[in-house]
VOFI-432104 format. One record per residue: z, y negated, x of N, C-alpha, C in turn; residue in one letter. Coordinates in steps of 0.02 Angstrom, whole numbers, m for minus. Example, Ala and Ser with C-alpha at 12.3 -4.5 7.8 and 13.67 -1.06 7.14 Angstrom:
<pts>
    n.c3    n.c2    n.c1   ca.c3   ca.c2   ca.c1    c.c3    c.c2    c.c1  type
     390     284     660     390     225     615     390     165     660     A
     354     112     642     357      53     684     394      m2     645     S
</pts>
This chain:
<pts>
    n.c3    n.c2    n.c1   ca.c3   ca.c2   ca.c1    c.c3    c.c2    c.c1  type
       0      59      41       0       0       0       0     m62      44     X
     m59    m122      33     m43    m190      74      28    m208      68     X
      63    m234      93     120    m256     110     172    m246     186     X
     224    m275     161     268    m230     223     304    m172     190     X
     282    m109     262     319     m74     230     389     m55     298     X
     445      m5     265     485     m18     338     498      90     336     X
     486      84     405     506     158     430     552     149     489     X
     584     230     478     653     258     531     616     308     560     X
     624     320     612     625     382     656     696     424     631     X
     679     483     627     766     525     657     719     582     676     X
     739     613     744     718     664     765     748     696     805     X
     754     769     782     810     806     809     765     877     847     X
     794     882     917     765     934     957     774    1008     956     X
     751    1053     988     763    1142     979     847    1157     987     X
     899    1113    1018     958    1110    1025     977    1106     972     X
     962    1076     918    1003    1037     863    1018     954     869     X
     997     935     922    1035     871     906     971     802     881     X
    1033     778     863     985     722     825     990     632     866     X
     941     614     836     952     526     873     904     504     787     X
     940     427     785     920     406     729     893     351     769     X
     837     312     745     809     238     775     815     192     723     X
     794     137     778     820      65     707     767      67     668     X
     769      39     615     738      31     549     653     m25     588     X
     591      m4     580     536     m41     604     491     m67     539     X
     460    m137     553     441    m170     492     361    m155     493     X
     336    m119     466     236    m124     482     215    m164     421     X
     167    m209     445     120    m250     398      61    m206     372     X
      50    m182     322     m18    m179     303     m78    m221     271     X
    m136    m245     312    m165    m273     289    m212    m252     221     X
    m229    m196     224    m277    m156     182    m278     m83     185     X
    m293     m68     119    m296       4     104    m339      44     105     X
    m340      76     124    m406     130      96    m374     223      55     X
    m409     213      m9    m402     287     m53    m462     289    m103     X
    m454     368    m109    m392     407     m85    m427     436      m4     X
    m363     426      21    m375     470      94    m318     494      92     X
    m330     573     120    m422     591     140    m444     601      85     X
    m512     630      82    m535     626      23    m610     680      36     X
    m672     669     m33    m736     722     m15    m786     677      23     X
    m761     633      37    m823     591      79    m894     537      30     X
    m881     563     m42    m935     531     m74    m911     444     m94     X
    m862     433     m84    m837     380    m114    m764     356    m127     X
    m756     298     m79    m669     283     m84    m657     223    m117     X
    m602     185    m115    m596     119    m105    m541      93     m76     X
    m570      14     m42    m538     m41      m1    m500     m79     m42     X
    m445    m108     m66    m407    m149     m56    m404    m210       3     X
    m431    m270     m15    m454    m309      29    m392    m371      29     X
    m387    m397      96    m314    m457      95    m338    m524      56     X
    m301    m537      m6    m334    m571     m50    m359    m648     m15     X
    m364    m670      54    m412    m709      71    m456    m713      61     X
    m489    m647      63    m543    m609      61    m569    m623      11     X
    m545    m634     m58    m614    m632    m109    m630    m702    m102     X
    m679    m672    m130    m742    m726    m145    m775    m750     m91     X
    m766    m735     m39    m788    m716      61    m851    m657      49     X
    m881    m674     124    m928    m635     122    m872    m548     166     X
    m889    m492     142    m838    m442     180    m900    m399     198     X
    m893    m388     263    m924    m320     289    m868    m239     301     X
    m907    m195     269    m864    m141     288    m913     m96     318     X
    m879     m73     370    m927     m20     412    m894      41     427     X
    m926      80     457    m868     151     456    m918     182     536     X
    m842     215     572    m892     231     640    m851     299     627     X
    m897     345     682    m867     432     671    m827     448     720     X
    m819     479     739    m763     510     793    m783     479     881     X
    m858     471     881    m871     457     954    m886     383     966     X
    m862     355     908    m876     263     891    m967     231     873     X
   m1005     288     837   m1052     268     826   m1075     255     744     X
   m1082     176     740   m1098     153     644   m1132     193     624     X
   m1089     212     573   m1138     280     526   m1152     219     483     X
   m1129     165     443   m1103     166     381   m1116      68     379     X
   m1135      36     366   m1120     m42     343   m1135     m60     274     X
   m1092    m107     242   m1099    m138     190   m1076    m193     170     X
   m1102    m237     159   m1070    m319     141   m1080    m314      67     X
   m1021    m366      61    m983    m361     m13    m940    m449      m8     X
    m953    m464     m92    m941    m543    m112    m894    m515    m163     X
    m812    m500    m141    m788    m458    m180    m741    m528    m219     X
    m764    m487    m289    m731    m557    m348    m650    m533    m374     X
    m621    m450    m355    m581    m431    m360    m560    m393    m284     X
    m498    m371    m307    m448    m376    m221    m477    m293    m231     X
    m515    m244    m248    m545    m195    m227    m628    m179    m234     X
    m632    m144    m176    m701    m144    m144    m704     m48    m180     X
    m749     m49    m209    m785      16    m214    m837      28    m156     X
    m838      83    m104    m859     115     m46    m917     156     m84     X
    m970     172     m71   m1012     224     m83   m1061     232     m34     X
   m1049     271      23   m1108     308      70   m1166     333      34     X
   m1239     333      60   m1296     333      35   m1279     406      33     X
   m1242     433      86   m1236     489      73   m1183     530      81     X
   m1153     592      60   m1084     600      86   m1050     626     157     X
   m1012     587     153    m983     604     240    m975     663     241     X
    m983     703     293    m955     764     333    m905     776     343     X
    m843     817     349    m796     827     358    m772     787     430     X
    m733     760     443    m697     722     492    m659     677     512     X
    m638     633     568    m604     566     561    m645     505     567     X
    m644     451     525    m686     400     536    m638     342     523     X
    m662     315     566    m623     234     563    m649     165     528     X
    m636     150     491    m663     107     434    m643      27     459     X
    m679     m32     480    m673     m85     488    m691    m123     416     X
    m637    m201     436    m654    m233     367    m648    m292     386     X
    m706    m349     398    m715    m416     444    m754    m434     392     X
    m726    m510     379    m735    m584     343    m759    m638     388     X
    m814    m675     359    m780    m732     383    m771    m781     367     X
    m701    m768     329    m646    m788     334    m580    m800     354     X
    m595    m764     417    m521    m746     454    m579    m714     510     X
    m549    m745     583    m569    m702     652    m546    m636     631     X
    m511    m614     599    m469    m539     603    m486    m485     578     X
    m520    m414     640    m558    m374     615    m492    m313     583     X
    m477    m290     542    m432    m232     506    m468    m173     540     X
    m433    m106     551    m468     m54     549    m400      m6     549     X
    m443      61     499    m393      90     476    m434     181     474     X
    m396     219     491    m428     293     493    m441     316     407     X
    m505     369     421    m523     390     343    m517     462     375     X
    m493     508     321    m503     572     324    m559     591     289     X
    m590     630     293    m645     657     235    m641     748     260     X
    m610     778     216    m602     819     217    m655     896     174     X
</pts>
């Protein structure tokens, strides 16, 4: 979910013992679901700067090569994804650059 969200570590070894860590704050800028997913079609959740901006979303595969681009004049804070065709099983990393903001997002897709 965009927002902050906050996570703990506790991790305990083959001994039994445990260590707890301090509480950590992560920002999310944008979403992507459902992931993972069949590869035919997801959607973005975009940082509401974003609408009404021009948005490129692109998607690269495991060895960093663009399978995937699409620009979008999004009038609502989600982007419907649809590949011409469906992804292959794997990890792909999904970028999401405006400009409206220097700030490129990128976030892993499963397609399972």
């Amino acid at each position: 979910l965009p927002g902050t969200s906050y996570y703990r570590l506790k991790q305990t070894d083959f001994g039994g013992l445990t260590a707890t860590y301090y509480w950590v704050a992560v920002d999310v800028e944008f979403s992507i679901y459902p992931n993972p997913n069949s590869g035919d079609m997801f959607y973005v959740d975009v940082p509401a700067a974003y609408i009404g901006q021009n948005v490129e979303v692109s998607l690269y595969d495991i060895i960093g090569k663009r399978i995937y681009t699409a620009s979008f004049n999004p009038a609502s804070p989600v982007l419907t994804v649809r590949p011409a065709h469906p992804l292959p099983q794997g990890i792909y990393q999904v970028t999401l650059h405006s400009d409206a903001g220097p700030k490129t997002y990128r976030q892993k897709l499963v397609i399972q």
